[in-house]
C-alpha positions as CSV (number, residue, x, y, z in Angstrom):
1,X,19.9,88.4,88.5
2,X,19.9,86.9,85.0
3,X,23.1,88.0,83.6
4,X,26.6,88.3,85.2
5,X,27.0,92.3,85.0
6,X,29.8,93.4,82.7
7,X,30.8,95.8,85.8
8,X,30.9,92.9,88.0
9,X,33.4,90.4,85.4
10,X,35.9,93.8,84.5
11,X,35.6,94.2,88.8
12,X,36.6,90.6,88.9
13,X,39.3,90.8,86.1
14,X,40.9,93.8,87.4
15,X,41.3,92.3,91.4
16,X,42.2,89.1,90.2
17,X,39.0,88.0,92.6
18,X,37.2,84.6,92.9
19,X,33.9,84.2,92.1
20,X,31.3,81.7,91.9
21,X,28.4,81.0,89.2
22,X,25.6,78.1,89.9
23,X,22.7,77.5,88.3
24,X,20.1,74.9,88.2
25,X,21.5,73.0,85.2
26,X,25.1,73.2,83.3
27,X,23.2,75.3,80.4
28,X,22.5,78.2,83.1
29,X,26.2,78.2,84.8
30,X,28.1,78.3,81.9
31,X,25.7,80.3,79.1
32,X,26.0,82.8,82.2
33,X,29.7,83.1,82.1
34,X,30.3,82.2,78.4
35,X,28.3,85.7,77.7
36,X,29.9,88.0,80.2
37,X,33.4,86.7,78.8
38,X,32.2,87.4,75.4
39,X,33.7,91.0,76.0
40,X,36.6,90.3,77.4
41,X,39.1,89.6,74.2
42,X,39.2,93.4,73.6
43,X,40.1,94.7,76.6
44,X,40.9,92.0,79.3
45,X,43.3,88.8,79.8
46,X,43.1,85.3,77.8
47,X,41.2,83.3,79.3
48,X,41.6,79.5,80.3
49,X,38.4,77.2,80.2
50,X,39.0,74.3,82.7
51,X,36.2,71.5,82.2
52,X,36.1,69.7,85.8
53,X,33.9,66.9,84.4
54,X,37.4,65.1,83.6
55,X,39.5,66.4,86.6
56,X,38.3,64.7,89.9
57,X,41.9,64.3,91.4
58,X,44.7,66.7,91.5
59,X,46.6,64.7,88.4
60,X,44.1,65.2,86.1
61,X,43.6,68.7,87.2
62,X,47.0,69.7,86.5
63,X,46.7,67.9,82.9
64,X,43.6,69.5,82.3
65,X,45.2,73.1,83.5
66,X,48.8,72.2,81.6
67,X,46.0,71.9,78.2
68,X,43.7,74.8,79.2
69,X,47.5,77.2,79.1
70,X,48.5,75.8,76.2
71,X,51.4,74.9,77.3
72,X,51.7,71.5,75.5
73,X,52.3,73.4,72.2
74,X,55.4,75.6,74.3
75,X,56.7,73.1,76.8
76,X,55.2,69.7,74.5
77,X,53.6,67.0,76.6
78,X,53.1,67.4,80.3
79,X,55.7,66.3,82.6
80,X,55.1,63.2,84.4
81,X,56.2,64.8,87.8
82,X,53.4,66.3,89.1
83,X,55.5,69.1,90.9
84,X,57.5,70.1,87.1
85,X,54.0,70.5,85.7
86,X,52.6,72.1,88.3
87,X,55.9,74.8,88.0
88,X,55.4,75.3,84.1
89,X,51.4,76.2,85.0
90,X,52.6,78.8,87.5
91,X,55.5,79.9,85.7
92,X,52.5,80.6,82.8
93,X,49.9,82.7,85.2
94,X,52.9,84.8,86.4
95,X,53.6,85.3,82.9
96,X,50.6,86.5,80.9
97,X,47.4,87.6,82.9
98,X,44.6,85.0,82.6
99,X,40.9,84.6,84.0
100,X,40.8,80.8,84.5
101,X,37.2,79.3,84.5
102,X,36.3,76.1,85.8
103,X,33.1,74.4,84.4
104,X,31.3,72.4,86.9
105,X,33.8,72.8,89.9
106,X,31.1,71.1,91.6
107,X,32.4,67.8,90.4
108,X,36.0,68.3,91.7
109,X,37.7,66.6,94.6
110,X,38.8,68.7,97.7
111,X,42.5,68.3,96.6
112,X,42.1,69.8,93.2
113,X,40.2,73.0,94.5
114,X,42.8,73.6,96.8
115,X,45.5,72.7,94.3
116,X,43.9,75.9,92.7
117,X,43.5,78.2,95.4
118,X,46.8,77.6,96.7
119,X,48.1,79.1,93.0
120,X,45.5,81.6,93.2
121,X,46.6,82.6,96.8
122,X,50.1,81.7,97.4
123,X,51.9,81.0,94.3
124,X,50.8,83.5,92.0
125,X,48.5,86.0,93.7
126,X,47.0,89.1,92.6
127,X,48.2,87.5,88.6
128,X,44.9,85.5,87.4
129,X,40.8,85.8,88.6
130,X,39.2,82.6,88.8
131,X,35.8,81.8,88.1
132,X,34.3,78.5,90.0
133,X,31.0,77.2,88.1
134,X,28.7,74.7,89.0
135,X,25.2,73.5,89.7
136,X,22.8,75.6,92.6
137,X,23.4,73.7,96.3
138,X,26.1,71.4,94.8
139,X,28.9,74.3,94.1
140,X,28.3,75.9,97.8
141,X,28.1,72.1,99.6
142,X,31.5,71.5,98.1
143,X,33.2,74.7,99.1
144,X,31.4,74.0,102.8
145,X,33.7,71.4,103.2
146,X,36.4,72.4,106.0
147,X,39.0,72.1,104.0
148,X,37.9,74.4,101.6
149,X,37.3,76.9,104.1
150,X,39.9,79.3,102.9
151,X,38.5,79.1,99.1
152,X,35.3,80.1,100.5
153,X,36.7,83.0,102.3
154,X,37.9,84.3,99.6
155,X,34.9,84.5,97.2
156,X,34.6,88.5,96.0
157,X,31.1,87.6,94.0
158,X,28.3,85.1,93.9
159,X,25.6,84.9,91.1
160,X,23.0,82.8,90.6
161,X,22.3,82.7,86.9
162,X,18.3,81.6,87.0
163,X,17.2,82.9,83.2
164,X,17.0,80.6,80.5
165,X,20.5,80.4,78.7
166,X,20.3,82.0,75.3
């Protein structure tokens, strides 16, 4: 499968589902999901691009998240309570539909993942889809971990992008 299907992102868009997108090198993952968003603005929900290269622990993730919302330019600077940030973010995904992407969730720490499924799942379900990105082997030895078990349950699509990226 070369491309992510336009049927399969609108499927994912309109459950508010998780799925996952590896390929061999960071060019394949995210060329892969960059073009199947392309054709979202017109008819689906904003959507928030989460780089993981920077967020390994669960602070930086929620910066990272805080910027990818925009909330700094509604709330200002992030709070430096973790939990108040963390509030404003869900607050935000309750209140206007988003598809977050995470670029390289392969690099994240165990906390951070579950920092997202747990909005995903219990704080704001059935309100955002999230896309998990990362390099083939690496992306599925991360979500092997036990703690992650959940997360991995939970995966509605897996796609290999394997073509050369555009």
């Amino acid at each position: 499968m070369a491309d992510l299907a336009d049927e399969d992102l609108e499927a994912i868009v309109k459950l508010k589902a998780i799925v996952c997108v590896t390929g061999p090198t960071a060019l394949h993952y995210v060329g892969a999901v960059t073009r199947a968003t392309s054709v979202l603005p017109d008819k689906g929900p904003s959507i928030a691009w989460v780089d993981a290269k920077a967020p390994g622990d669960r602070t930086t993730a929620v910066a990272t998240l805080y910027k990818a919302l925009g909330l700094e330019g509604i709330h200002g600077a992030r709070p430096h309570r973790l939990a108040d940030a963390e509030a404003l973010i869900v607050a935000e995904l309750t209140r206007t539909p988003r598809l977050v992407v995470v670029l390289g969730a392969h690099e994240m720490r165990t906390v951070s993942l579950e920092m997202l499924y747990g909005m995903w799942a219990h704080l704001v379900p059935g309100h955002f889809g999230l896309i998990l990105t990362g390099e083939t082997g690496k992306l599925e030895k991360v979500l092997n971990r036990p703690a992650l078990a959940s997360l991995k349950s939970c995966v509605f699509l897996r796609h290999r992008a394997v073509s050369e990226p555009a």
